[in-house]
Structures are given as C-alpha cells and as structure tokens.
C-alpha positions in Angstrom: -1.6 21.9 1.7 -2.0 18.4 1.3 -3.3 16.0 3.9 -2.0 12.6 3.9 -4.1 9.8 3.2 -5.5 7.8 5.8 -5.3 3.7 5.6 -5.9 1.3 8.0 -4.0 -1.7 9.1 -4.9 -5.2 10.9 -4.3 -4.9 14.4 -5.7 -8.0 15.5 -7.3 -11.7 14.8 -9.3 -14.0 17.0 -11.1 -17.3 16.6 -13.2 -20.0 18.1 -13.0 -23.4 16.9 -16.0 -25.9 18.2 -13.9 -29.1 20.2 -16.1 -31.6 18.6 -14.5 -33.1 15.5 -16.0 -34.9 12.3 -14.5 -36.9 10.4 -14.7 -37.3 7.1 -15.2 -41.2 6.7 -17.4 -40.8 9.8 -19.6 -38.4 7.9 -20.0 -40.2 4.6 -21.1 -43.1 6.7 -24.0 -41.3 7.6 -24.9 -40.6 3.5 -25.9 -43.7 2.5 -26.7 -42.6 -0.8 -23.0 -42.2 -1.6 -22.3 -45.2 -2.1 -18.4 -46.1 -2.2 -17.4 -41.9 -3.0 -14.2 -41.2 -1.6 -15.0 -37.7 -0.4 -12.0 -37.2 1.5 -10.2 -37.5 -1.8 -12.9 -35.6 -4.3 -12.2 -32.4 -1.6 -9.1 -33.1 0.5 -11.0 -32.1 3.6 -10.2 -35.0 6.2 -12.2 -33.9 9.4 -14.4 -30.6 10.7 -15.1 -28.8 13.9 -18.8 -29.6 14.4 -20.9 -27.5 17.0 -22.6 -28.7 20.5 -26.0 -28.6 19.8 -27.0 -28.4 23.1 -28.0 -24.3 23.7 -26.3 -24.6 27.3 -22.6 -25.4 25.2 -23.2 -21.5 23.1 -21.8 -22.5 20.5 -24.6 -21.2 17.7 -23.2 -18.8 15.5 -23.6 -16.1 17.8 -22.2 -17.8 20.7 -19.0 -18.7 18.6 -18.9 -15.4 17.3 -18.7 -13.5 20.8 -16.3 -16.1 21.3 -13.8 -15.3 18.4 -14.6 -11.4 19.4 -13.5 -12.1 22.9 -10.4 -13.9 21.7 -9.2 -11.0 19.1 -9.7 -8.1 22.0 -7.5 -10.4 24.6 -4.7 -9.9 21.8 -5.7 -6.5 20.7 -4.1 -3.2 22.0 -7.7 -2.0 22.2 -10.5 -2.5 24.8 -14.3 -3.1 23.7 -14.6 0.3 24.4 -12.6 1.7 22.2 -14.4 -0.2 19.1 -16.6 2.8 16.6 -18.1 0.2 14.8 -18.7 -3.9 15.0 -19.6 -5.7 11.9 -21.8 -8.8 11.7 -21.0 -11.2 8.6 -22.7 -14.7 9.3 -24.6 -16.7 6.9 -25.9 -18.7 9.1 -27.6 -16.5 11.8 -28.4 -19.3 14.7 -28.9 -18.0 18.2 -30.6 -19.5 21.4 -30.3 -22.7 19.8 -31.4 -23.5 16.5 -33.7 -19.9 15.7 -32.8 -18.6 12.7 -32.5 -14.7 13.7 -33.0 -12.1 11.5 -33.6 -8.8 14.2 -32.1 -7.2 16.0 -28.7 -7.1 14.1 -26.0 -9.4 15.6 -23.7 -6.6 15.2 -25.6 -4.7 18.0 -26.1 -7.9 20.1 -22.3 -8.2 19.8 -21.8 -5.0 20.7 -23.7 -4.6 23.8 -22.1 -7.9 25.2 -18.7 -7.0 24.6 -19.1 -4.1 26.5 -18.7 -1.9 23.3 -21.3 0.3 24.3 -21.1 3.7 21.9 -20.4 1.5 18.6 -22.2 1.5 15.5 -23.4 -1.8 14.8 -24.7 -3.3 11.3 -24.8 -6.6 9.7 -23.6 -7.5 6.4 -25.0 -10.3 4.0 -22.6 -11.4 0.9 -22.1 -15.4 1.2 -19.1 -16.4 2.0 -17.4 -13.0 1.1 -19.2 -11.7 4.3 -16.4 -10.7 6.6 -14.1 -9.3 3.4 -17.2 -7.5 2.8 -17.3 -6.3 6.3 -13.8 -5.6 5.9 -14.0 -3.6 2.6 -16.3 -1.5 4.7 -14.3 -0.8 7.8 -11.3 0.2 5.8 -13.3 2.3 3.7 -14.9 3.9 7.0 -11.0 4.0 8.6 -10.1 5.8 4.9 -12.8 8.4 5.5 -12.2 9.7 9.3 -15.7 8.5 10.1 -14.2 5.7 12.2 -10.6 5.2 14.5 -11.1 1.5 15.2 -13.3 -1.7 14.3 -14.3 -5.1 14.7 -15.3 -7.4 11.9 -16.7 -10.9 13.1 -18.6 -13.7 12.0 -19.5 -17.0 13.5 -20.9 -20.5 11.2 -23.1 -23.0 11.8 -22.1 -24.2 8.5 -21.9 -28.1 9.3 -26.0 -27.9 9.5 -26.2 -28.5 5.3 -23.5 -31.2 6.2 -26.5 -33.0 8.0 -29.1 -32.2 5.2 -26.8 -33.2 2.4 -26.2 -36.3 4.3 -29.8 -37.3 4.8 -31.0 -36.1 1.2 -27.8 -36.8 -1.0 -28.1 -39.2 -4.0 -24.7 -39.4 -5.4 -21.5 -37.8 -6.0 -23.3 -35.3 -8.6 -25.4 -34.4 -6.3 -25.5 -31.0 -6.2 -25.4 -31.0 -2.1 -22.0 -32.4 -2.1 -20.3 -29.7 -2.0 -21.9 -29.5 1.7 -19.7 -32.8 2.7 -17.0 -30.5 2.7 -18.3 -27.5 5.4 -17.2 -27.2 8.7 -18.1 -24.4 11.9 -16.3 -22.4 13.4 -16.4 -18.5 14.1 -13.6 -15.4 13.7 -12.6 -11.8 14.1 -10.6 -9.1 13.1 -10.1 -5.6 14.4 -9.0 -2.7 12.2 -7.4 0.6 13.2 -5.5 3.6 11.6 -2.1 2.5 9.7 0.9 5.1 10.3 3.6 2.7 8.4 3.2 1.0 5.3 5.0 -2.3 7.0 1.7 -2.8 8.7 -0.9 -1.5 6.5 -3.8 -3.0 3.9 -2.5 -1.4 1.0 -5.9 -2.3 -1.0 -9.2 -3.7 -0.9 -11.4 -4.5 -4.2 -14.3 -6.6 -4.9 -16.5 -7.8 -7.5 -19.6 -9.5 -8.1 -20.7 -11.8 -11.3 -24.5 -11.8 -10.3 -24.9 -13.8 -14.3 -23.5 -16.9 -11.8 -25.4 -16.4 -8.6 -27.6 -19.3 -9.8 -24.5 -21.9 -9.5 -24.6 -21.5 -5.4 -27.8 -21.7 -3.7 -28.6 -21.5 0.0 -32.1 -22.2 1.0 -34.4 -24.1 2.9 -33.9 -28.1 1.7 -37.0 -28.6 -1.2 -37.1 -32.3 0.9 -37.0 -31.9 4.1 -37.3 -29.1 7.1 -33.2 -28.8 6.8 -30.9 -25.8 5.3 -29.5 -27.0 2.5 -27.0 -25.4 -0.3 -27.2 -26.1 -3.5 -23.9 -26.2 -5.8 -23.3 -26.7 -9.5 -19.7 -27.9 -8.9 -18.8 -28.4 -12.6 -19.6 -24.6 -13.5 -19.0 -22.8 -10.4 -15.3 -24.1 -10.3 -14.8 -24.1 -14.0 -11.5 -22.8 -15.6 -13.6 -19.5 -16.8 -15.0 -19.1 -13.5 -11.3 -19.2 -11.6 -10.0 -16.9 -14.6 -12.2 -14.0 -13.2 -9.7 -13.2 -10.1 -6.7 -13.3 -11.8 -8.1 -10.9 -14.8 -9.8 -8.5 -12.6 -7.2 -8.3 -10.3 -4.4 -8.0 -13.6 -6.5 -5.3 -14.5 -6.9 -3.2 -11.6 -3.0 -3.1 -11.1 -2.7 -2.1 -14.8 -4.2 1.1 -14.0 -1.4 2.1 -11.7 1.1 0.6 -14.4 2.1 -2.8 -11.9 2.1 -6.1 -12.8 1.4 -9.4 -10.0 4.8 -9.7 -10.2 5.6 -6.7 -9.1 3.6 -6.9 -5.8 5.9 -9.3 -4.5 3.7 -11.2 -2.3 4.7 -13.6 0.5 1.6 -15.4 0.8 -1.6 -16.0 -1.5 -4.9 -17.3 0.8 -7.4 -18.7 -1.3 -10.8 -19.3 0.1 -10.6 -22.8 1.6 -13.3 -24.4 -0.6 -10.8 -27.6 -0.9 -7.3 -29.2 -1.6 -7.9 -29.4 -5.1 -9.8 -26.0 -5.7 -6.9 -24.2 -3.8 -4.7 -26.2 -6.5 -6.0 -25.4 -9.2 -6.8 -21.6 -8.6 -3.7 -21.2 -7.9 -2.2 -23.0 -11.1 -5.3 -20.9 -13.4 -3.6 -17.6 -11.9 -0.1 -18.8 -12.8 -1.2 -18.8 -16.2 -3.2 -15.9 -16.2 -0.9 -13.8 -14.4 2.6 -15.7 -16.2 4.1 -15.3 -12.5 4.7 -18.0 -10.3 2.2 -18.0 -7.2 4.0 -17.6 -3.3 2.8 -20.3 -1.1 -0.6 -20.6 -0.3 -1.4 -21.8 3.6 -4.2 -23.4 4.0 -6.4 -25.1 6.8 -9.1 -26.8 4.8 -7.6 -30.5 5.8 -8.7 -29.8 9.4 -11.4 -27.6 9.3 -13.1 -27.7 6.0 -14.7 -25.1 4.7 -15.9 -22.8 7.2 -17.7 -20.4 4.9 -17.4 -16.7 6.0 -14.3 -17.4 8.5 -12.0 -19.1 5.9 -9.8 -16.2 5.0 -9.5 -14.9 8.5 -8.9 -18.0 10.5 -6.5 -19.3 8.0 -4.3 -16.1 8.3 -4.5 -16.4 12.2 -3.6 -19.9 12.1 -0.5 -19.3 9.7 0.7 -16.3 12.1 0.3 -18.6 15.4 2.0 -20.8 13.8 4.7 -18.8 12.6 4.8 -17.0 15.6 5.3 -20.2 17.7 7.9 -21.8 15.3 5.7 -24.9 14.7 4.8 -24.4 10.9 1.2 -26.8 11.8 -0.5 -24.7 9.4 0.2 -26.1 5.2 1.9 -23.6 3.8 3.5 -22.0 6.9 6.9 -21.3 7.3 8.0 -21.9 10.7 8.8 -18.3 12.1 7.0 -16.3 9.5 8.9 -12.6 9.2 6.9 -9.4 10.8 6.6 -7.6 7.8 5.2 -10.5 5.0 3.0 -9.0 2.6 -0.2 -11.4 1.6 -2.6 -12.0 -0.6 -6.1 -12.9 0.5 -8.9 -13.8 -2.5 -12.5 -14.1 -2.2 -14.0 -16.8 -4.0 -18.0 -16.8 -2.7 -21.3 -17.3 -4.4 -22.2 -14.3 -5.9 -20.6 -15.2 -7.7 -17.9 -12.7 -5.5 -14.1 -12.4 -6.4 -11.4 -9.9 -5.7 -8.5 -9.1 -3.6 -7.0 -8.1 -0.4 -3.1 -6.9 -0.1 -1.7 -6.5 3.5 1.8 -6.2 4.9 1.4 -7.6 8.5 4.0 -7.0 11.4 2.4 -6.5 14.3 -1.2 -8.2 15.0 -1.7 -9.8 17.6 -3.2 -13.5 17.3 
C-alpha cells in the first residue's frame, strides 16, 4: 500500500522592523571618503531601518528576532506550544547589547521565551541564505514525520558594517560599499503539514559555489574594532555569477521533463541586494530561461538589504499588502489572489543559489 507523501506548507509570516530610519543621503554624509557618489542611484536603496542602540530599546538581533517570532504566532493558527522545532538563522548574533554571542544557541533562547518549551532548538549559519537554509531544513524535517510544526526566525544587525564602511570607505570601488546598501530588521516563518497542493511548498533546492566564497567576506574590519563585509562587486554580480540560478534551476526541472515556463509562476522574489541587481537577475534569467519573468516585488527602496530576512519580509509585505488592497509594496498587485504560486531565489555569499516554489492561500501575515 502506498503512503502518501508528506509536504509542508507556510502557515505563517511575522516581522519586526526597527522605527528609526536612515537615509540614504544622510548616510553618505557620514563617508566622507565618497566623495560626490550617488549611492542612492549605484543601489536604488533610498533609506533603512536602523536599530536603537540603547540595550533598554531590545532591539539587537535577538531582541528583533523574538519580536518577528511574537508577530508570526499572533497570526498563526498555532500556539508556542505547539512548535517541534525553532530555527536560528542570524548573521549577526548581537544580544544584551552589542556582545557578539555564539552559546547557547539563539534557537533555544528563542524557544524558552516564547514559551515553546518541548522544541528542538538549533541554529543555522549560511550568510544570507540562513533562513532558506533554515527552511530547507524544516520542510525536510515536516517531509520525514520527525516534525508537525516549526518556526524559522532570524533577526539583523546588519546596519553595523553600514557604520564601519562609513568610517573606513575610500571610494566607490571600495569593496565595503556594498555595506551602504544594508539595513536591520528581523523575520519569521512557521511551517506545518500541507493537505492541499493550493497551500503547499511544492520544492526546496539549494546550492553552493564554495570556488566564489572569496568574493563576500564578513569579518572583523582589518582597520578598526568594527564588523566589516568585504564585497568584490564586479565578480560577485557578474553575468556568469547571475547565470548559476537560472541553469541550476533549468536543470533540476529537466529531470522531471518541465520547463520555467511551465511552472507558471505568479511571483519571482529575488534577494533584495538592490534595484539594479533585482533588474538584472531578472533580465539574465529571461535569457537563460527564454521565458518572460512574473513580477518581482521588492522592498529594497525602503529597507535595504536586510541580509537573512530579505526573502521572508518581502513576501510578508507583498501579502499585507495585497491583503489590505494598498499594493505599497513594488511589485504588488493590490488584492493579491489566495492561491498565487511564487518564486523565491537565494542569492548569498557562498556563493549560495537555488529556489523555493510555493502556492500560498492561507498564511497569515
């Protein structure tokens, strides 16, 4: 007798946005070593949410991440309780303040303050493909039986190279620029058993290119006491480098006989790096895939690149929005249809690609 197959579904996505706000011209005043660089053009990104640093405001990474776990169980069927498993997927591990903290996990922390007492906690580490990672995971754990019901969350400090890259940058080239273009901010998802394929991640892949993990460095600044990332620009967004989706993807479809085409997707969310990346990924696939690409929402204008969270808290945005009629998220249709299929693909140091296919008709945001 056969069994059916077990897949899993998003049930749920919460965030927690930071209320202080950046701009960009306000924080290329504060790199002098810019000199007259437009950066709001170079990366589209016009402001950030920017943390309180004061440790009584909670807003570290774990503090923002609790947050966005809070927010996605006060729209999820599920209590903390019901959770088998919480995932940890922050780069930039800040709690009480400004400690970098390493044990014990975040996962478990989270855990134990949500009141999810009896889950397994772990934390991941995979750039900014942390919470897909964390994702991969769960739905492999929902596949298997081992798990019912999960939480994937992640919260980023990320605007801390922002102020190293300010105080160390040279020019343009520099290869902190790319950290001009960061902003905080925290999210979470929650996973649980699928029983109809109008609500259900169809698939999950991922791939790493470790020959390119030397283009996208995070580390302490070789300067000063700051955390500083370190991007080769040129090469890491490179035609070549942008081609790796598109044929991995093409080739993982082959081998159930389907084209891009034939998915039929509603959306496409690229990882929000910045308005011209998102462009021209989208424009490389197009070519690679010779199918036009859906629309692509995208948040990057307001909140930058917010590193682990981008996928996540762009989808929740373009369903709030949806939801609410408003279309303020680019890209979103105002009253977006239960049952749109999308598109989400990883684009993280690594260097990490891949893709995530979900119809979505019922989570709550």
């Amino acid at each position: 007798m056969r069994t059916t197959e077990r897949r899993s579904r998003i049930e749920a996505l919460g965030a927690f946005l930071p209320a202080g706000v950046l701009t960009t011209p306000e924080l290329a005043a504060l790199a002098p070593g810019l000199g007259g660089a437009d950066v709001e053009r170079i990366t589209g990104v016009a402001e950030r949410r920017v943390h309180d640093p004061d440790p009584a405001a909670g807003e570290d990474s774990f503090g923002m991440a609790l947050a966005a776990a809070r927010d996605c169980l006060a729209v999820s069927r599920h209590r903390a309780a019901d959770l088998d498993v919480v995932i940890s997927a922050s780069i930039t591990r800040v709690k009480d303040g400004s400690r970098f903290h390493f044990e014990p996990s975040f996962a478990g922390m989270l855990a134990k303050e949500l009141g999810a007492r009896s889950a397994i906690g772990f934390d991941v580490s995979n750039a900014c493909a942390g919470m897909m990672t964390g994702v991969w995971l769960l739905d492999r754990m929902i596949r298997s039986g081992a798990v019912r019901t999960g939480m994937v969350v992640s919260g980023e400090q990320a605007t801390r190279v922002a102020s190293t890259a300010a105080a160390e940058i040279g020019d343009s080239y520099d290869p902190q620029f790319a950290s001009l273009s960061v902003g905080d901010s925290a999210a979470a998802v929650i996973l649980d058993a699928s029983v109809d394929a109008a609500d259900r991640i169809h698939y999950i892949e991922l791939m790493t290119c470790s020959e390119y993990s030397h283009l996208c460095m995070g580390m302490p600044s070789d300067r000063t006491q700051g955390i500083a990332l370190y991007t080769d620009n040129k090469k890491m967004h490179d035609r070549e480098r942008l081609k790796l989706w598109p044929r991995f993807h093409a080739d993982f479809l082959a081998k159930d006989g389907r084209s891009f085409a034939d998915e039929e997707f509603d959306y496409v969310i690229q990882h929000q790096v910045g308005a011209r990346f998102i462009d021209y990924a989208n424009q490389t696939a197009e070519a690679e895939f010779g199918a036009a690409m859906p629309p692509s929402p995208r948040v990057v204008e307001r909140y930058g690149n917010t590193a682990t969270t981008s996928h996540f808290l762009t989808l929740r945005e373009h369903l709030r929005a949806g939801a609410s009629g408003s279309g303020a998220a680019a890209g979103a249709a105002p009253g977006v249809a239960p049952g749109a299929k999308y598109l989400l693909v990883p684009a993280a140091s690594g260097v990490v690609t891949g893709a995530l296919s979900a119809t979505i008709t019922s989570a709550g945001v």
